[in-house]
N, C-alpha and C positions, 0 to 999 in steps of 0.2 A: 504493500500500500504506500510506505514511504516513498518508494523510487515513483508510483507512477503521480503521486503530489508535488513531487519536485517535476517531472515531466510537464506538467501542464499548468508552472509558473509561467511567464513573461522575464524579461531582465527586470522590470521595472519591480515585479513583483518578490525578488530573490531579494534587492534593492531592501526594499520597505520591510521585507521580512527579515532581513540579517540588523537594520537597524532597531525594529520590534523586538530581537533577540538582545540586544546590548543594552535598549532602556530598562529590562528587566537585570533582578538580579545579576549580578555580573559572574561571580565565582558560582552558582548554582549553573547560569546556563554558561558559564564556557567553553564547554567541550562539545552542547548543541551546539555550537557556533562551528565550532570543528567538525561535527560528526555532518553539516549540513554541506561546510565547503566540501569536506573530501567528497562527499555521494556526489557534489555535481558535478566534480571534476570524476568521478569516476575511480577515484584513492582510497575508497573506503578501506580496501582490504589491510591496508598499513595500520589503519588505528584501531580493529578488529586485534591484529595481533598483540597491539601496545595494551590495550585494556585488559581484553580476556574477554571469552564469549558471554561469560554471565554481564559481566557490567557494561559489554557491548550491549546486548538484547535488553538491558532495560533504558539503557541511553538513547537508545532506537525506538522505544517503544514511546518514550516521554517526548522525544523529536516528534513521532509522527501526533502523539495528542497537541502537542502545540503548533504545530502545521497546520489539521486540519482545523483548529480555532479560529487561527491567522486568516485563513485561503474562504474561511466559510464566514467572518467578515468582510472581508477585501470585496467578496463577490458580491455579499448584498449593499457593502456600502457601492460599488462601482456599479452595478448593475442599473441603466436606466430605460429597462423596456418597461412597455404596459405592463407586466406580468408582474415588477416588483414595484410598481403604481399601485394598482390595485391591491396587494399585500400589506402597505403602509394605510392605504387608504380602511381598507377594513379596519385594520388594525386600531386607525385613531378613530373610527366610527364607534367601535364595541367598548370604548373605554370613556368617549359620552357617553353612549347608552348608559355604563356601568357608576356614571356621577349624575345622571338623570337628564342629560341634555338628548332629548328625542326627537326633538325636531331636526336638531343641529347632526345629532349620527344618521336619521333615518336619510337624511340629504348626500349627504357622503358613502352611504351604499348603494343611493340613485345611483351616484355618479360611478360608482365601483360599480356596479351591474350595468352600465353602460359600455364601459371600456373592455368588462370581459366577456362580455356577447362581440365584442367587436373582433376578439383572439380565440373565439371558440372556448375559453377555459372552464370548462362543466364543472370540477374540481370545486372553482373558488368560486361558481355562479352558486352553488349548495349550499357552500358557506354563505354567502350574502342573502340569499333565500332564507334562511334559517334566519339567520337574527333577524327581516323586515319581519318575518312571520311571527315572532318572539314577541314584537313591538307593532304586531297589529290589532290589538284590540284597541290599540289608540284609534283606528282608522277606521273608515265607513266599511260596512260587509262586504261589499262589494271588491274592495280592495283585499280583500281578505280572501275573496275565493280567487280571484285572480293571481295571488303571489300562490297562491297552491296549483293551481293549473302551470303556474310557469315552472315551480319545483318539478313537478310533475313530469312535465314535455324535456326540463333539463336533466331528471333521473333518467330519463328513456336514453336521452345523448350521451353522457354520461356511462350507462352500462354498455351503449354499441361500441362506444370506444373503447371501454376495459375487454370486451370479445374481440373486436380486433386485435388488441395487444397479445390476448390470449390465441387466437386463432396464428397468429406470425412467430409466438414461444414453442409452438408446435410444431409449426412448419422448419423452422430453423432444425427444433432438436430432431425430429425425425430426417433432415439433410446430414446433418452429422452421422448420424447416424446411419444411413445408406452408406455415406463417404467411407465410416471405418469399415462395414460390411462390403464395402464395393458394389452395389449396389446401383443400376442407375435409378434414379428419382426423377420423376415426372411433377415438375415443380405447378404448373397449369394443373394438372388433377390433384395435387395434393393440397391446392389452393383453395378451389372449386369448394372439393369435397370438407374443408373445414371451414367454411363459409355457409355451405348446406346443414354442416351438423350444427353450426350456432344459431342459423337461422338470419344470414349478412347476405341481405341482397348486393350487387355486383355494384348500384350506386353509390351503396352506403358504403363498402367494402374497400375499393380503390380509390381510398382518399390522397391526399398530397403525403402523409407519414407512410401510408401501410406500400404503396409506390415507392417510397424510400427502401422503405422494410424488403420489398421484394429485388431491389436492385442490389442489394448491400449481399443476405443471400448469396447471390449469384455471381456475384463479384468473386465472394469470397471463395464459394467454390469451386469454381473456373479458374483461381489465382491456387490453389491448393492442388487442382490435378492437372495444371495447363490446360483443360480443356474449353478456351473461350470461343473455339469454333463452334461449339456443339450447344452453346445460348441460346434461346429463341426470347427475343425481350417483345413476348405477346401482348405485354403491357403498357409497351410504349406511347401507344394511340390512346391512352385514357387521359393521359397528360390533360392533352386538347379538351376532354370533357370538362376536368374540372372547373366550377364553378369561379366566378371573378373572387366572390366573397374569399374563398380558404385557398387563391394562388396571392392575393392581396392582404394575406393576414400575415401578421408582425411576427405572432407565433409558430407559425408556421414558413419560417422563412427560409433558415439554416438548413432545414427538410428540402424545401425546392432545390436550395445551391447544391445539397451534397447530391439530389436526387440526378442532375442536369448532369454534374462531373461523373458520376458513377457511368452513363450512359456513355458520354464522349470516350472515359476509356473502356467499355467493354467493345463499343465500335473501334476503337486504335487498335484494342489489341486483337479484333478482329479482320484489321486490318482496312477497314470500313473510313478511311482517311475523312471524307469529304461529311459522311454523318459526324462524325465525332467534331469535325471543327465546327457544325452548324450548332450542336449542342455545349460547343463552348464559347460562339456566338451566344445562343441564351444566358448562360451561365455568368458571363463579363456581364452585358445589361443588368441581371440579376444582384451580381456582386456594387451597382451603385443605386442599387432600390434601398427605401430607409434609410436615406442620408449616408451609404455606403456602410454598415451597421457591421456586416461582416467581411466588407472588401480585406482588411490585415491580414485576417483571419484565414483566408481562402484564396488570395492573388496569389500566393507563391505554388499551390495545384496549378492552377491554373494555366500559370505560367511554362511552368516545368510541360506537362500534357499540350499546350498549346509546341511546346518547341520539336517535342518530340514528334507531331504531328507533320510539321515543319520540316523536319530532316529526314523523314523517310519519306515525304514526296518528292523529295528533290533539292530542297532549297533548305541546305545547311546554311549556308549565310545566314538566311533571316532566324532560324536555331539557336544559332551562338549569339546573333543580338538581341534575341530574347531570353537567351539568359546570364548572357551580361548586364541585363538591364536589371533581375533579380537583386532583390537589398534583403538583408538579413540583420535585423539591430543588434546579433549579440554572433559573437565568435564561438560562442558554444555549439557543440552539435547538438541537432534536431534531426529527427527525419526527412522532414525538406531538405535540410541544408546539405544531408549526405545523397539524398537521390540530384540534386542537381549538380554537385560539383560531378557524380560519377555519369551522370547523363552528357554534362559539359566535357568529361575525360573521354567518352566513346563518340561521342563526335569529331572531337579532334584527333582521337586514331583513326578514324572513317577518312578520314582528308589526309592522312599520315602525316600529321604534325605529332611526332611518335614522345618530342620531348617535352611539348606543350603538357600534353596529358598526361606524362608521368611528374610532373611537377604539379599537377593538380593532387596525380593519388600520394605524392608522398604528403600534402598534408595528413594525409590521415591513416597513424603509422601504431592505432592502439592494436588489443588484442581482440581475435575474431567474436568473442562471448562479446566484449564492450558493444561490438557493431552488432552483432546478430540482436543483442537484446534491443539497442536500438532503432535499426533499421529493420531488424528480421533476416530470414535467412535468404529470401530471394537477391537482399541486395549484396548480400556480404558474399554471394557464387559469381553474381557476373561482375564484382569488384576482381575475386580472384583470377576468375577468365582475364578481365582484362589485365592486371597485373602480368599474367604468361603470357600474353600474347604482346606487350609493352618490353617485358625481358626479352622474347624472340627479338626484336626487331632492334632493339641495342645488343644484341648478338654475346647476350648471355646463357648458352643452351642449354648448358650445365645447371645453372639454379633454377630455370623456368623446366627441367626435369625435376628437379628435387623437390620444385613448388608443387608439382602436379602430383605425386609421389605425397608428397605431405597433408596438402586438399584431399586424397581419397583417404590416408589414415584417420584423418579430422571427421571427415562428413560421410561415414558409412552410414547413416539410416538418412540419409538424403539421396544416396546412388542406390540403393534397394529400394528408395520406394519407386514404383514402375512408373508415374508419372516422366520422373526421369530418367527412363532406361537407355534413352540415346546416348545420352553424359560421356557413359562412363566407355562403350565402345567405341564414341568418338577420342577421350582423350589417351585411350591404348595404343590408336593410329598416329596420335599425336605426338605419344611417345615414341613412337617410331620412328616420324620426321624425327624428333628430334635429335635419336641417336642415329641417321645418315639422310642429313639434310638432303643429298644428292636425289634420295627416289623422290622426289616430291614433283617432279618433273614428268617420271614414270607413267606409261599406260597400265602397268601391271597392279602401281600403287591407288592409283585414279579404280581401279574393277575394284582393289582390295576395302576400299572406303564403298564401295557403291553395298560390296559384299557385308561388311562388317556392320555397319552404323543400320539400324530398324527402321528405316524411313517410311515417316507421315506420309499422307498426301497432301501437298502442295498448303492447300486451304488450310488446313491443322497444326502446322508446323509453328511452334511459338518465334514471338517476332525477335527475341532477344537471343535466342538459340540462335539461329537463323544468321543472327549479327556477325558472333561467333564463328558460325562458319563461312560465311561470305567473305572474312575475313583470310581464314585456310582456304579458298576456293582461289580467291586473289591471288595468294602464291603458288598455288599449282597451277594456274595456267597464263600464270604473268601478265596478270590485271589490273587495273587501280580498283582496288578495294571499297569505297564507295558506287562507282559503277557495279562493281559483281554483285554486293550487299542488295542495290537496287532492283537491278536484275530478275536475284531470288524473292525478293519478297513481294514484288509484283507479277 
């Protein structure tokens, strides 16, 4: 819990909270001060050993209680959507009521039920519901049956949204679950069918969240077994249904942006160029709806997915000036910041600027857990690809064997699992160029590759794989590397 509170600080807010740690006690919290720097630099393990595990784990444990104090003021002091309007507003409504001023609270829950019909929020409409009702025998009958008819119509809202929540917890764990069985999952019938068993008609059903919910899914599983050719996004056309009201709501906003980027890259990594850049055409517009609320937030996806789109149609130029134009306010790694310095490094192998891109990876020189836990394991394999393919071409053949040699001792339950079964045939070949550079030339070695590596068809074939080997394609038959790349993937 601690590492993923400090993951979803800001600088600003590391800032504010290491000076929050200083105004308190000083000799009580200074080792939190400590135990905070090293996790963000990623040093912990040194003052693990200085303390001792016992007084590590309760040093850790009084870290994360005063973290999530800190981080869970910060947000509602900083927070200024409707959402936490509304929260303040009840809140000073129920505390008239509770000094007798009823006229004065029953006003400020007008206006608090006003704003949360405007964000769909059924939640807090219940709350506000409850107390007018509490405070209506002040008020004529009529008014009286009307704040119950409205509880009433917001109890119905209210429940369709906890069965979708509930209907998408299903759908998820029974996808897991097929995944570890192997299993394929018919995500359309498995949709349907628990939509039928709640009784979710298909309007009420595909709203702007549970469209999120379904794209996220399928992201995720597609990114788990590489198989993004084999998506059908049948849901994509209900977008266009939804209503002005819930594509126009506040609360609902974050849902539309991540819903629009999920789409661009399942079409990228379907290779689907031209969808995916219209849907991050939406997505930019999107990002300056609500006074740009969450543009910070989400322009550096954006960006990163807009470039890559960019250099596999052809035009690396506009690629690297889109992600040269990428700002990152803190030197620390992020996820972003590690997929685009390595998206920036494999473009400029693509163009063989071979030392440009190894002065990008040598900033980032920690060890493979630090990145895997960071970025995950997709990014820390074709870091490594590129790292041996960076040593071939500075005509180190000897280490970029050892690296490859060292990568499969590292990552055996990543070369077993059969998603990646190409991998690891291809890097046996690879060993082989590398110990007699000369056949790579060869018709014999050219069969032996056709022979050995499992090959997709065409359309299936992951676009980062793909990279990799357009790369080896290039030197066997003495190409520019950017052309073969292209080539293959179109």
């Amino acid at each position: 819990m601690l590492n993923d509170l400090i993951s979803i600080m800001t600088p600003s807010d590391k800032e504010q909270f290491l000076r929050f740690l200083s105004e308190r006690n000083r000799r009580k919290e200074g080792r939190s001060l400590a135990l905070f720097k090293a996790l963000s630099k990623g040093r912990e393990p040194s003052l693990k050993v200085e303390l001792g595990s016992n007084a590590y784990n309760v040093l850790k444990m009084r870290l994360t209680n005063t973290l999530s104090e800190f981080l869970s003021m910060r947000v509602f002091e900083g927070e200024l959507t409707l959402e936490s309007q509304i929260i303040r507003l009840l809140a000073l409504a129920r505390k008239m009521l509770q000094l007798g001023k009823l006229a004065s609270g029953r006003k400020l829950l007008i206006k608090a039920e006003s704003k949360a019909i405007e964000i769909q929020h059924y939640t807090l409409l219940n709350e506000i519901y409850h107390s007018l009702i509490e405070i209506s025998h002040e008020a004529p009958f009529v008014e009286q049956q009307e704040l119950i008819n409205k509880l009433e119509a917001n109890t119905h809202n209210f429940l369709l949204q906890e069965r979708l929540n509930l209907v998408f917890a299903r759908v998820k764990r029974a996808f897991k679950e097929g995944e570890q069985g192997k299993q394929q999952v018919d995500l359309n019938a498995l949709v349907q069918e628990n939509f039928s068993k709640y009784g979710i008609s298909e309007s009420n059903g595909f709203r702007l969240k549970s469209l999120y919910q379904l794209a996220t899914i399928l992201d995720y599983a597609a990114a788990q077994t590489r198989s993004y050719h084999a998506i059908e996004l049948f849901f994509a056309d209900k977008i266009e249904q939804l209503s002005s009201e819930e594509i126009n709501n506040e609360r609902n906003h974050l849902y539309h942006i991540d819903l629009l980027y999920l789409l661009a890259n399942i079409h990228f990594r379907q290779r689907s160029f031209k969808l995916s850049m219209q849907y991050l055409d939406k997505m930019h517009k999107q990002l300056h709806a609500f006074d740009g609320k969450f543009y910070q937030d989400r322009i550096v996806k954006h960006q990163l997915l807009l470039a890559l789109n960019q250099n596999f149609q052809g035009d690396a130029a506009s690629a690297l000036s889109t992600l040269d134009q990428v700002q990152f306010s803190s030197k620390e790694d992020t996820l972003e910041k590690l997929q685009v310095d390595l998206t920036h490094a494999m473009i400029l192998a693509q163009q063989e600027r071979y030392n440009e891109a190894r002065t990008i990876l040598k900033k980032h020189y920690r060890t493979d857990s630090y990145y895997k836990r960071i970025a995950g394991l997709e990014w820390l394999v074709n870091k490594r690809f590129l790292e041996i393919v960076l040593q071939v071409e500075l005509g180190n053949l000897d280490f970029a064997y050892g690296q490859i040699d060292n990568f499969l001792r590292q990552q055996k339950d990543f070369f077993s699992d059969p998603a990646n079964e190409q991998i690891k045939p291809f890097l046996k070949v690879f060993k082989q160029y590398l110990n007699q550079p000369n056949i790579i030339h060869t018709d014999a070695f050219h069969q032996q590759i056709e022979r050995t590596i499992p090959w997709k068809e065409a359309r299936e074939e992951d676009i980062f794989f793909m990279s990799v080997y357009g790369w080896f394609k290039a030197k066997m038959l003495n190409e520019k590397v950017y052309n073969t790349t292209l080539e293959l993937i179109h």
